[in-house]
C-alpha positions in Angstrom: -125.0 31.5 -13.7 -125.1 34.9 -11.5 -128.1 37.2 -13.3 -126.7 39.9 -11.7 -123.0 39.8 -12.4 -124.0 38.6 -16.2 -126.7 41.7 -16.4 -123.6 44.1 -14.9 -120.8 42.9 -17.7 -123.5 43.6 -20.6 -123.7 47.0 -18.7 -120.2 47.9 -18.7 -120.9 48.7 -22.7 -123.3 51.6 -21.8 -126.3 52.6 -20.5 -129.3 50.6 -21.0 -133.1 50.2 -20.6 -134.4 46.9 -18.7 -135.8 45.8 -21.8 -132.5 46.5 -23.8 -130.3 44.1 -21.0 -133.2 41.5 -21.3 -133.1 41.1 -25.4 -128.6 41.2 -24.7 -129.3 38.4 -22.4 -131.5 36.3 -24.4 -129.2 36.7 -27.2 -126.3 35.7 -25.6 -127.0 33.3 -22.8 -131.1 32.9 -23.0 -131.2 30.0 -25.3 -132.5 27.6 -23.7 -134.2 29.9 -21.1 -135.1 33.3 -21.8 -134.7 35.6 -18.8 -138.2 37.2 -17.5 -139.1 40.8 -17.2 -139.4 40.8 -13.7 -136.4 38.7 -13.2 -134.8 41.7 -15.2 -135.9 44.6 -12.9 -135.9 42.8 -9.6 -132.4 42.0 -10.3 -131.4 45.6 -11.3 -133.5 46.9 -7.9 -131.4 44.7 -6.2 -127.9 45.9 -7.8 -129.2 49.8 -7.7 -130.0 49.0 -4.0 -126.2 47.7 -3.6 -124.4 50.6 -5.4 -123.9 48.6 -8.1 -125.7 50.2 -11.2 -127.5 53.8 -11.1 -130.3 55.0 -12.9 -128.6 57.2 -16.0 -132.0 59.0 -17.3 -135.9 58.5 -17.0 -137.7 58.6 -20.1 -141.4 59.1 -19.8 -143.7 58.1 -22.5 -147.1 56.0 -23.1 -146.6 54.2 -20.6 -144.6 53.5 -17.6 -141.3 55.5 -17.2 -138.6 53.9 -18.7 -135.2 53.7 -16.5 -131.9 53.7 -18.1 -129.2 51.7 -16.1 -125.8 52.8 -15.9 -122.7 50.3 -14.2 -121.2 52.2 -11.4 -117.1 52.0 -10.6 -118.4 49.6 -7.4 -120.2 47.5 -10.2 -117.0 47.2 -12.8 -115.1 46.2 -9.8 -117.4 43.5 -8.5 -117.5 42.2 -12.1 -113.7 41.9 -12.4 -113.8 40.3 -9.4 -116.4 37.6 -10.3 -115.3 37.0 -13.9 -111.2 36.6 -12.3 -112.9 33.9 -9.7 -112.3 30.4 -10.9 -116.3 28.4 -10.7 -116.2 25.5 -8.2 -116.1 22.6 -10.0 -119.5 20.4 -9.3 -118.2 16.6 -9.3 -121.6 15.3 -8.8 -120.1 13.5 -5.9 -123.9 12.3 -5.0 -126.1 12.5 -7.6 -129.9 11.8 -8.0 -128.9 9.3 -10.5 -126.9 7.2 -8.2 -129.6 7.4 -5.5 -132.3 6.4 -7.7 -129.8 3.1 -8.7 -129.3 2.2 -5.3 -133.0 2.9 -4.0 -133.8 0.3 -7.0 -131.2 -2.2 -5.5 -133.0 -1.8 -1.9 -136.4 -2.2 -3.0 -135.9 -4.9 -5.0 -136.6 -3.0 -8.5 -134.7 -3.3 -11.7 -132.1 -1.1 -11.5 -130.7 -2.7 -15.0 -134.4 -0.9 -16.4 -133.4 2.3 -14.5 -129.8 2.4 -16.3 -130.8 1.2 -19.9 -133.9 3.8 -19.5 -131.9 6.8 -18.4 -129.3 5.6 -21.0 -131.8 5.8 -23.9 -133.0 9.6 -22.4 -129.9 10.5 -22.7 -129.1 9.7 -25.9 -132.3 11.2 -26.8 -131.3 14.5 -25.6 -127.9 14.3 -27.4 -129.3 13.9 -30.7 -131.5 16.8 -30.4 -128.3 18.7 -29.0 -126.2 17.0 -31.9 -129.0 18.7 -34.6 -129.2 21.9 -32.7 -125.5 22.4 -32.9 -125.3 21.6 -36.3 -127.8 24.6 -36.9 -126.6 27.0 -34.5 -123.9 29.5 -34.6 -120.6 29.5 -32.4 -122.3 30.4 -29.7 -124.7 28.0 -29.4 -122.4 25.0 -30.8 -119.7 26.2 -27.6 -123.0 25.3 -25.5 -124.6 22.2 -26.6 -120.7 21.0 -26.9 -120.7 21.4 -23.0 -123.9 19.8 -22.6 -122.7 16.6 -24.9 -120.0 16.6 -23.2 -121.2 16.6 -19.9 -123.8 13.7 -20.9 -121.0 11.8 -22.6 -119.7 11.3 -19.2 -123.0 10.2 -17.8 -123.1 7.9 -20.3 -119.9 6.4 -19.5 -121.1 6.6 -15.7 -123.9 4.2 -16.7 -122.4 2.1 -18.6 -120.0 1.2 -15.7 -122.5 1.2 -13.2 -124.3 -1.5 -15.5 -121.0 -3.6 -15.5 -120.5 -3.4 -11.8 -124.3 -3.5 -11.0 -124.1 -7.2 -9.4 -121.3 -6.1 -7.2 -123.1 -3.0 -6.1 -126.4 -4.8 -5.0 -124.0 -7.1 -2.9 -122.4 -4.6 -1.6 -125.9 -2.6 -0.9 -127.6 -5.4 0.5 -124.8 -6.1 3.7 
């Protein structure tokens, strides 16, 4: 996920404080990971430094002073740009998971206890994603859905790994 494009669309509804764009974030996209302060204001440094936002008012108070952030026309172009980009989609083409099943093959480890562990950790995870969306509203259903569904077809990876696991150490051991 791009911070900075994401922390540009929640600016195109108004002006707002760092602190304002950090509780929108959470909200929306911070479930699992909240979004730090810093992470927050080095971001917007970096976007005010690019033209992208401007600082709309300084309020002074207590403490530090407060900026308020403003999307320029550069910024609502660059976010029409990015949202109208398709996302390159990641086939895992070499994963760490495959590596670790033919490392086991090599060394002469189990990778049969390698698939049937990362099996049962990721059905652990999916019932804890399976209770979460149950509690959750849309917005958090739409992303344990993608996360289920994305270890649903790990699953099915393993599982035909595990039928095809003599044939690979064959193959592996040429």
């Amino acid at each position: 996920m791009s911070i900075g494009h994401t922390l540009l669309g929640l600016l195109e509804a108004g002006p707002r404080h760092g602190y304002d764009l950090k509780r929108a974030f959470d909200e929306n996209f911070g479930h699992d990971r909240p979004l730090a302060y810093g992470q927050v204001y080095s971001t917007m440094s970096r976007l005010l430094k690019n033209g992208l936002v401007e600082v709309d008012g300084i309020e002074s108070g207590g403490g530090p002073d407060r900026k308020r952030y403003a999307i320029t026309d550069a910024g609502i172009t660059d976010v029409a740009h990015w949202l109208s980009e398709p996302e390159k989609p990641e086939p895992y083409l070499h994963s760490t998971l495959y590596t670790k099943v033919v490392l086991a093959l090599l060394t002469g480890r189990s990778a049969s206890g390698l698939l049937d562990t990362q099996r049962a950790e990721h059905l652990r995870l999916m019932r804890i994603l399976t209770q979460r969306k149950r509690k959750g509203d849309l917005a958090d259903q739409l992303v344990c859905d993608h996360a289920l569904f994305h270890l649903e077809a790990d699953l099915r990876w393993l599982e035909l790994t595990s039928a095809r696991l003599d044939q690979l150490a064959r193959e592996v051991r040429r």
